[in-house]
C-alpha positions in Angstrom: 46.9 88.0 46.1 46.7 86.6 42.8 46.3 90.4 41.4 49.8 91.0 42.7 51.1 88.1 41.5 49.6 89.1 38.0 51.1 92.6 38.5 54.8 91.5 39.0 54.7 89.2 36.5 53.4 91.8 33.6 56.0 94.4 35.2 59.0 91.8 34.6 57.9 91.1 31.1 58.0 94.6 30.1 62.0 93.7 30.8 62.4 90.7 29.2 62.6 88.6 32.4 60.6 85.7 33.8 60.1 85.3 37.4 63.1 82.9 38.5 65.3 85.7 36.8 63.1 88.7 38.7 63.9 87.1 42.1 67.7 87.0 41.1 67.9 90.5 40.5 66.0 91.3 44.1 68.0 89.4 46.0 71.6 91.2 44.0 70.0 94.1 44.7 69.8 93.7 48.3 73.7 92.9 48.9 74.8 96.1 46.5 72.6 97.8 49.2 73.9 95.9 52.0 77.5 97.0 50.9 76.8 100.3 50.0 75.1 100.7 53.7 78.4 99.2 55.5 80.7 101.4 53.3 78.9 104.5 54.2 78.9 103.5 58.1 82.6 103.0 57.7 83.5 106.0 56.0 81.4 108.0 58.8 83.2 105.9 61.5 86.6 106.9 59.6 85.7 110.5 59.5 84.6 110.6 63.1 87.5 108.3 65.0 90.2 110.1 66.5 93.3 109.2 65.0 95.5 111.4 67.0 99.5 110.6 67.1 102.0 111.9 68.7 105.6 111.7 67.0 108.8 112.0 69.5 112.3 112.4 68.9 115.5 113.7 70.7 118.3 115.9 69.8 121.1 114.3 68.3 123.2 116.4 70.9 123.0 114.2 73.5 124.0 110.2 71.8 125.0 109.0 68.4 124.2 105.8 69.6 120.7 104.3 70.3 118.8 104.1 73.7 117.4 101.1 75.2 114.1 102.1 77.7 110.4 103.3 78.1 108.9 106.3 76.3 106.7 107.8 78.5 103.7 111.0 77.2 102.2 112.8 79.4 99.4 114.9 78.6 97.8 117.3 81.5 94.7 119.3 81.4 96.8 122.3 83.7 100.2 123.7 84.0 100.4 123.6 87.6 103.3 121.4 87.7 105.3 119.6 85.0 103.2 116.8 83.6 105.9 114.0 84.6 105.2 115.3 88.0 101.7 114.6 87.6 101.1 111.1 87.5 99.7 108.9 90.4 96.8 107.4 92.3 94.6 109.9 93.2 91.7 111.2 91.1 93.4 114.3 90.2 96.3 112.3 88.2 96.8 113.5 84.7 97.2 110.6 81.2 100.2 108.7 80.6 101.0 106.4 77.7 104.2 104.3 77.2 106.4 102.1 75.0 109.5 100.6 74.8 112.2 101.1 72.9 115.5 99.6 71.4 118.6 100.9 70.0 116.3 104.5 69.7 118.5 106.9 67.3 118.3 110.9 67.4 116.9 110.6 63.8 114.1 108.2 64.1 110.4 108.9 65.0 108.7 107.2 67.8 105.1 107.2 67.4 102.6 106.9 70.2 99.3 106.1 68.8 95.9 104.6 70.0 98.0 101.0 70.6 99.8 102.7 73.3 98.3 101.5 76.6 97.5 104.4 78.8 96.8 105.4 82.3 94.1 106.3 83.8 92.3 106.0 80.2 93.5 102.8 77.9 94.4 105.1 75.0 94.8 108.3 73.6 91.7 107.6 71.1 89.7 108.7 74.3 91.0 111.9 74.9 88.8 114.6 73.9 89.7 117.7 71.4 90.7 120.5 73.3 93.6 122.6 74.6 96.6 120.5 76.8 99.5 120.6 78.5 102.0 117.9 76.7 105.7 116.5 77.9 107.2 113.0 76.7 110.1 111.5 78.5 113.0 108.5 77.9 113.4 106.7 80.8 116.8 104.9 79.9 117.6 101.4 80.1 121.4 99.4 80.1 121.9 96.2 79.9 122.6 93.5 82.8 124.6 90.5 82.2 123.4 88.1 85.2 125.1 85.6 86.9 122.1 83.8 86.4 122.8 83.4 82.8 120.0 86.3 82.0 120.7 89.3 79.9 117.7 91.9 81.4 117.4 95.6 80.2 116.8 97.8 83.5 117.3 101.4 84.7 120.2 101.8 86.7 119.9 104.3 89.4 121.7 107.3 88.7 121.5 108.4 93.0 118.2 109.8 93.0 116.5 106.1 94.2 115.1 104.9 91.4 112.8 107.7 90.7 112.0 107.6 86.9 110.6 111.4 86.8 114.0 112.8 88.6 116.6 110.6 87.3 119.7 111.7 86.2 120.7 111.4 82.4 117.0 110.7 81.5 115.8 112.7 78.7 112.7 115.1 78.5 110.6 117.5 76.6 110.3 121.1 77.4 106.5 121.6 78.6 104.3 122.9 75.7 100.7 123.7 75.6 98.9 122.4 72.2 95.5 122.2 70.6 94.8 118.3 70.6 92.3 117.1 67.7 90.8 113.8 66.5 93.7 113.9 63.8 96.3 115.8 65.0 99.6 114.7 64.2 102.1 116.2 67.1 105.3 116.6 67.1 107.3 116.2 70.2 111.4 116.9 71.0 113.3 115.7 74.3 115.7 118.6 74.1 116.6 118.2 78.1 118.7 115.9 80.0 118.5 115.6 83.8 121.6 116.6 85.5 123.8 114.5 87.8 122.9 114.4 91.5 125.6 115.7 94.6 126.0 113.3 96.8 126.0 114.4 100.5 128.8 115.6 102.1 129.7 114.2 105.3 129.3 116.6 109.0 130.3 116.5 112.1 127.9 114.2 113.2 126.8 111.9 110.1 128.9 110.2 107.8 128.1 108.5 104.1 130.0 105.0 104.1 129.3 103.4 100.7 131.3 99.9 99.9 131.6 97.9 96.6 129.1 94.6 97.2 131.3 91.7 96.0 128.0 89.7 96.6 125.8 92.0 94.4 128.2 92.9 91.7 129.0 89.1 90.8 125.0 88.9 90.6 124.6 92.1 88.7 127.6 91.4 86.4 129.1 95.2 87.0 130.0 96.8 90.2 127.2 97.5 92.4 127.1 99.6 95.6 126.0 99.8 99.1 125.9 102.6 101.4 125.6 103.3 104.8 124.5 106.9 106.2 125.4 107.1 109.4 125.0 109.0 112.5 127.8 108.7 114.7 127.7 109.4 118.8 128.3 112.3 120.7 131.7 111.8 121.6 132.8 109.0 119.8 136.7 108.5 119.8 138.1 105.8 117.6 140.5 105.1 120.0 138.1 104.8 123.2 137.1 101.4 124.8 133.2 102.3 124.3 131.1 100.0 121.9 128.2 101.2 120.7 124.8 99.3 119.6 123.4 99.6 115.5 120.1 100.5 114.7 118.9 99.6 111.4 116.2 101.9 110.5 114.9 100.4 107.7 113.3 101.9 104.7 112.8 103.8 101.6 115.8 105.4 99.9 118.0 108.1 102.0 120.3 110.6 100.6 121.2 111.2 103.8 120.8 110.3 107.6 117.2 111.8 107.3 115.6 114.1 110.8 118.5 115.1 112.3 119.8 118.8 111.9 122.2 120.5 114.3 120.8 124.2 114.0 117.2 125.9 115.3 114.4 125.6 112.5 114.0 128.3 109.8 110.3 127.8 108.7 107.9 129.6 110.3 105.8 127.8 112.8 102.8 128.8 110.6 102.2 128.6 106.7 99.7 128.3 104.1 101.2 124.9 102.9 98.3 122.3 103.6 100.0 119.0 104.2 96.9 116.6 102.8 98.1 113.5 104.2 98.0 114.6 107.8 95.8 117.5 107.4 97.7 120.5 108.7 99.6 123.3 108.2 103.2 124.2 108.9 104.7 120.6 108.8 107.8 122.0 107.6 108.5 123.6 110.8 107.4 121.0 113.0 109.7 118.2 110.9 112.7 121.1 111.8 111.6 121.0 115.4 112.1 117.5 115.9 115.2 117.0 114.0 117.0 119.8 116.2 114.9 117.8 119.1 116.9 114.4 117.9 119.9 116.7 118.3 119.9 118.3 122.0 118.9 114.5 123.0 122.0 113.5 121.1 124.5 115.3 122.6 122.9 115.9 126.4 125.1 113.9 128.9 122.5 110.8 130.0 121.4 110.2 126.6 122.3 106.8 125.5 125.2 106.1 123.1 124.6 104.3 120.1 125.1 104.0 116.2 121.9 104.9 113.9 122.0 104.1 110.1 119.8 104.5 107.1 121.5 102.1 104.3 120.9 102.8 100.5 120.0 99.5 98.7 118.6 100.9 96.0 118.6 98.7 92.5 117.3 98.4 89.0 113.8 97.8 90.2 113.2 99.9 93.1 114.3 102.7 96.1 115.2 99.5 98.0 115.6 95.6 97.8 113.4 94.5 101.0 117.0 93.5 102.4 116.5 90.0 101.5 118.1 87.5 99.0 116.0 87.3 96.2 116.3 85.4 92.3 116.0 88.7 90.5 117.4 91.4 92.9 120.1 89.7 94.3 121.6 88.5 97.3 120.7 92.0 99.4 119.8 90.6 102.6 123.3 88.5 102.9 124.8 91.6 101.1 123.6 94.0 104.2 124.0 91.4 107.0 127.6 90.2 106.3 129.6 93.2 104.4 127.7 96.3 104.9 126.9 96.3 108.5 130.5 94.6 109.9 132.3 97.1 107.8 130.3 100.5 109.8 130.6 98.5 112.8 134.4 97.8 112.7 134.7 101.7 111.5 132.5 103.4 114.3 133.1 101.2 117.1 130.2 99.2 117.1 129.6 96.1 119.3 130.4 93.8 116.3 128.0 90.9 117.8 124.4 89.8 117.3 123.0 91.2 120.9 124.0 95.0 119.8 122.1 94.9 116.3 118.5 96.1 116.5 116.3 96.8 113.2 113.5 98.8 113.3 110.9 101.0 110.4 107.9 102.1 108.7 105.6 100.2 105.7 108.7 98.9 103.9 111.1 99.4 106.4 108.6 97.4 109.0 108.7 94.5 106.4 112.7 94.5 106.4 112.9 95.1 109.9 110.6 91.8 110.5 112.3 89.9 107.2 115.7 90.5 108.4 114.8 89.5 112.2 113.4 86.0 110.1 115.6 85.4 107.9 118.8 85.8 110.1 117.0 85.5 113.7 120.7 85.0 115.2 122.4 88.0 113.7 119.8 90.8 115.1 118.8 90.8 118.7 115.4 92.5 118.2 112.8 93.9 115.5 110.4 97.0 115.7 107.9 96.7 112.5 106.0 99.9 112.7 102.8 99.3 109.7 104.8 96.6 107.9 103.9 95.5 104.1 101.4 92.4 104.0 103.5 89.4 106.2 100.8 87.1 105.8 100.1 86.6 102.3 96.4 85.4 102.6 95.7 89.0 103.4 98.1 90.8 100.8 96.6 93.8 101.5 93.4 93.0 100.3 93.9 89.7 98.4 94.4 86.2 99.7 96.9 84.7 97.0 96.3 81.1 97.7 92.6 81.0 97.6 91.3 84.2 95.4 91.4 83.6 91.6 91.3 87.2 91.1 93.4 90.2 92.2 91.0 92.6 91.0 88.0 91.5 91.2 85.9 89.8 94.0 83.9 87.2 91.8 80.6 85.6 91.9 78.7 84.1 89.3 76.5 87.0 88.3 78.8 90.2 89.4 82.4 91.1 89.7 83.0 93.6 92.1 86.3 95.9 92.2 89.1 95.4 95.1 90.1 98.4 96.5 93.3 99.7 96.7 93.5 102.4 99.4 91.3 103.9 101.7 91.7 107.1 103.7 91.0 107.1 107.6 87.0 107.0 107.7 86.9 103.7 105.3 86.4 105.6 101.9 87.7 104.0 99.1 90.4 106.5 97.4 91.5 103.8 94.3 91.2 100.2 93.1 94.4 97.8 92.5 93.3 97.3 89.1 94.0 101.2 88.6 97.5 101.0 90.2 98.6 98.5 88.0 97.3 99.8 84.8 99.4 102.9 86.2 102.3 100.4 87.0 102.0 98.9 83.6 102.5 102.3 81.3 105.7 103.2 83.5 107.6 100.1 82.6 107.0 96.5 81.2 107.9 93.5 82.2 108.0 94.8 86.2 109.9 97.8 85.3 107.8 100.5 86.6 110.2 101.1 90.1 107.4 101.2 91.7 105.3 99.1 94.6 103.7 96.3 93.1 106.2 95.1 90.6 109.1 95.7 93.5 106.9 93.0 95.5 106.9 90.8 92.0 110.8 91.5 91.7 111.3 90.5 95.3 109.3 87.4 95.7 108.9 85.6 92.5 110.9 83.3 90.7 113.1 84.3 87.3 110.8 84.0 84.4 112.5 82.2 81.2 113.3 85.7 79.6 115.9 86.4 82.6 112.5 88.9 84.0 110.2 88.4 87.5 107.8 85.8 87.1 104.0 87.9 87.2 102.2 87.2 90.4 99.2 87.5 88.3 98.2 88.6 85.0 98.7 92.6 84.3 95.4 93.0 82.6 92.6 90.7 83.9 94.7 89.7 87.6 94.4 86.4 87.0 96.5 84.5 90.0 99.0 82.3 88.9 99.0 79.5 91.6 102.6 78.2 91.0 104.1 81.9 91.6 101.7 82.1 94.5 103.3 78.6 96.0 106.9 80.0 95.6 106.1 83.5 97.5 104.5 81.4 100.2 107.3 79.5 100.7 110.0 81.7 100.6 108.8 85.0 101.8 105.3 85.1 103.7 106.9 85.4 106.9 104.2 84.4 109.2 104.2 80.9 107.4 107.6 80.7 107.5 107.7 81.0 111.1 104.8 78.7 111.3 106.9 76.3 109.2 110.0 76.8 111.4 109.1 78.0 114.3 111.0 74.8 115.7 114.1 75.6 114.3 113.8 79.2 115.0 111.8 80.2 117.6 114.4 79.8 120.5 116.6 82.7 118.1 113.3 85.1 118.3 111.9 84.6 121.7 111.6 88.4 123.3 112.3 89.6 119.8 109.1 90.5 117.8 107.5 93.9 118.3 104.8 94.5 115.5 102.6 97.9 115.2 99.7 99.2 113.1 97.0 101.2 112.5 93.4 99.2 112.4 92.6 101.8 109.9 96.0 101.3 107.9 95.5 103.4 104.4 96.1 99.9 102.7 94.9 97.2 104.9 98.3 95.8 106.0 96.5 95.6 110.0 94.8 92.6 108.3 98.0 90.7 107.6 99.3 91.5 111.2 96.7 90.2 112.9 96.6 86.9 111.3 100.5 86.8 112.1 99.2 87.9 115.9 97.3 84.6 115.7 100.1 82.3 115.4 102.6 84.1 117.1 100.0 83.9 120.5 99.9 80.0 119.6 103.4 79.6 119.7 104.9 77.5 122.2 108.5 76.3 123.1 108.9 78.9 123.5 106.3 81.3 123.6 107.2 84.4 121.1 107.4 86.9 124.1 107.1 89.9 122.0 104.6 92.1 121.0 101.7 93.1 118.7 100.2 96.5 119.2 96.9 98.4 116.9 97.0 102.4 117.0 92.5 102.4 117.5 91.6 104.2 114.1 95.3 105.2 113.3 96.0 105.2 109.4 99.5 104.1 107.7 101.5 104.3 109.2 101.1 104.1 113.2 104.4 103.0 114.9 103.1 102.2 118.2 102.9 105.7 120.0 99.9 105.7 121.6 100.2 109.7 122.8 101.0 111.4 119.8 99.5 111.7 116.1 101.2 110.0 113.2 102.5 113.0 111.8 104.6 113.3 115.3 105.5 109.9 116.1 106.9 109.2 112.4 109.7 111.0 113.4 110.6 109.8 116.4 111.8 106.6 115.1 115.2 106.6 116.2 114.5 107.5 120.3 111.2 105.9 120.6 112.3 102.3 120.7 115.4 102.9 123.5 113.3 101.8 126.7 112.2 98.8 124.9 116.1 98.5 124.1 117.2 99.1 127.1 115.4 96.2 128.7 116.3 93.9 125.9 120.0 94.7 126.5 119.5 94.6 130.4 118.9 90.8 129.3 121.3 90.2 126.9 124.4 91.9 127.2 127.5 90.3 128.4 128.8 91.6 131.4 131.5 93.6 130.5 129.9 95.5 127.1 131.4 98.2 127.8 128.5 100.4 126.3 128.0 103.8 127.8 124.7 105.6 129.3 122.4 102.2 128.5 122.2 102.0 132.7 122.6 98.0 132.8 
């Protein structure tokens, strides 16, 4: 080696330096080639990133003042529908990216950018150049001066039933197909508004009675509504002696009393319109059939007399408020229990007491049939939850919140693995919870999406300091917050508040339980009714008396009809309870009720 040595040092000579000052120079030299390697990879990285951006405005036509709300871009790779009626669950939903804004003005730019979160991707950096169908969207916000001492920024429904992509005064882009590349820089104009709703008009048979809440409006801090659609009875004279029972059938926003029509169906028995839920054809015509069915049983002579309503709750969070009292909705359930239904009742005739009251419905409706029932077990006389949403909270739908860490993820110490969300009929997974809240999260912050799992936050959490619901877990990694968890369990997992106070209570909901579900439910809610089946079988003094029934490999949502499909039996609600009635009347009914066809 010493010939190298001898080499080096001759070669640094011949520049005037010695050998300290030769390993100086190598080692300066390295780092100007270190930099000049990272500035070359950064310029490449620069050159290659897609810094596509989407500016939005709106015509100046439509406010001088600013808007409060969510932004909402929609990009979609066809034009088969508008791209705000493109967004969901499935596999075939198309991007979605959202902000919020303040005070917006006609004049200023909104940009959406690679921070934008995004659904189903995380950003629009990850959309890939090519040609797209693009709409963006204002979702409006006003303000809410609570009697809780909270100022919140929510959408007030506009009678659509909180529907972001339909709501009246909302603001959107005309549909436009564009070129997207890794630095566009897109311009976008909301140059529609969405036009007001009609309301129903009232018929013969079914009347729209809508009241000013005192209870809601001092909580809201501005007058807020209730509303009662109702079907009134064959015959019904104001001035007659009859009284006639109230169903509750409980659910998602009506417009109207909803499968009941008075003349002979108009679609033809047979289309080409495949109905993908139920998979058939011609569901038009058979929903016809059955609501002109509803009618000839509603006017024959035997058929029993009775009021039906549908009520419309709807509120700045959702189509409905779970009929419950609740920190950040509102007192709903009191709202609906002590002015809404008295009010129909003293107008149509009904009984007026507790024994002629009966609540019955579907998914959400099952839940408020079976809250309501709970909550106020001496004001209804019996409950019919058809597939209700999760009652026991260790199995909400497929998370227990008191022991799971993790919404999202089952976790072990080498592998997380993804909870699922929804499944179809044969057990296939269809989406992951993590995906519907990421699709949750881009429609609104803060649990303003108007949309299932921030209505369940809304409902059952407590207020958060900023006047918003308390997260049931973190939005991004579904971390479990344990203290929000406690507060749900004690206020609105109904089979552990029955457990809890099933002395206090149980004598008020002996005979009164009926439960049904699918043991294939589309979202797993059979799991949270069979763990409520387990205590309500234990019970004692007295024993529940009601019942629990499972449709044998029925999806969301089976309602107990054990001869007829789902896509049948969902619209029988309001006649498929009366024997079950009947006998529940037969045992509680003072002697002279004057009520009319009920055979007791």
């Amino acid at each position: 080696m010493n010939w190298h040595r001898n080499l080096v040092e001759k070669k640094l000579k011949s520049f005037g330096l010695n050998s300290y000052q030769g390993m100086w120079l190598a080692f300066i030299k390295g780092i100007v080639v270190t930099c000049l390697l990272f500035l070359s990879i950064d310029y490449l990285r620069k050159n290659n990133s897609n810094n596509l951006r989407f500016e939005i405005d709106y015509s100046n036509e439509f406010q001088d003042n600013g808007y409060d709300g969510r932004v909402l871009l929609m990009i979609s790779d066809n034009n088969k529908a508008e791209p705000r009626f493109q967004i969901n669950d499935s596999h075939n939903t198309q991007m979605i990216f959202g902000i919020d804004v303040e005070s917006w003005n006609a004049n200023e730019k909104i940009i959406i950018d690679a921070e934008a979160i995004g659904y189903p991707i995380q950003s629009i950096s990850e959309i890939e150049e090519g040609e797209y169908y693009v709409q963006a969207f204002l979702h409006k916000y006003k303000t809410f001066n609570l009697s809780t001492g909270h100022s919140v920024k929510l959408p007030m429904d506009q009678g659509e039933g909180q529907k972001w992509n339909i709501s009246p005064k909302n603001l959107f882009s005309t549909p436009k197909k564009i070129t997207i590349k890794k630095s566009s820089n897109i311009n976008i104009t909301l140059d529609n508004e969405i036009p007001p709703i009609e309301p129903a008009k009232d018929s013969e048979f079914i009347k729209h009675v809508r009241i000013k809440s005192d209870m809601l409006s001092k909580f809201w801090g501005r007058d807020m509504y209730l509303q009662a659609n109702v079907l009134v009875p064959h015959g019904f004279d104001k001035g007659s002696r009859t009284r006639y029972p109230l169903m509750i059938f409980h659910g998602h926003f009506p417009n109207t009393f909803r499968g009941f029509r008075t003349t002979t169906p108009t679609a033809p028995k047979e289309d080409t319109i495949y109905n993908s839920r139920f998979g058939i054809t011609g569901y038009k015509y058979i929903q016809e059939k059955e609501a002109y069915d509803l009618y000839k049983k509603w006017i024959s002579n035997d058929f029993p007399r009775f009021l039906a309503i549908e009520i419309q709750h709807q509120n700045p969070y959702y189509d409905d408020s779970y009929a419950v009292n609740s920190e950040n909705i509102g007192p709903y359930g009191d709202a609906i229990t002590y002015e809404l239904i008295p009010h129909v009742e003293k107008l149509f005739n009904g009984v007026g007491k507790p024994w002629g009251r009966f609540l019955y419905g579907g998914s959400t409706g099952g839940w408020e049939s079976l809250a309501a029932q709970v909550m106020y077990p001496k004001e209804y006389n019996g409950c019919f939850a058809a597939c209700p949403d999760p009652i026991d909270f260790r199995a909400f739908t497929v998370v227990n919140i008191y022991e799971d860490d993790n919404a999202y993820y089952h976790e072990g110490s080498y592998r997380k693995t993804l909870r699922a969300g929804m499944r179809d009929g044969k057990g296939i997974i269809k989406n992951h919870l993590i995906q519907i809240n990421q699709r949750e999260s881009v429609l609104g912050s803060k649990g303003r999406s108007g949309d299932q799992w921030d209505i369940w936050q809304a409902v059952y959490s407590p207020s958060g300091e900023d006047g918003y619901p308390k997260p049931i877990w973190d939005r991004k990694s579904g971390k479990i917050d344990k203290e929000v968890a406690q507060y749900w369990k004690e206020n609105y997992d109904l089979s552990y508040i029955m457990r809890r106070d099933w002395n206090k209570i149980g004598k008020d909901l002996e005979g009164k339980i009926h439960i049904y579900c699918g043991d294939m439910d589309n979202y797993y809610l059979n799991n949270a009714v069979v763990l409520t089946e387990e205590f309500l079988e234990s019970t004692t003094k007295p024993y529940y008396n009601g019942e629990v029934d499972y449709g044998d490999m029925a999806e969301h949502c089976w309602n107990g009809d054990h001869e007829n499909p789902n896509h049948i039996s969902r619209l029988r609600y309001n006649t498929m309870y009366i024997p079950k009635i009947r006998d529940r009347l037969k045992k509680t009914a003072p002697k002279n009720h004057n009520l009319k066809n009920w055979g007791i």
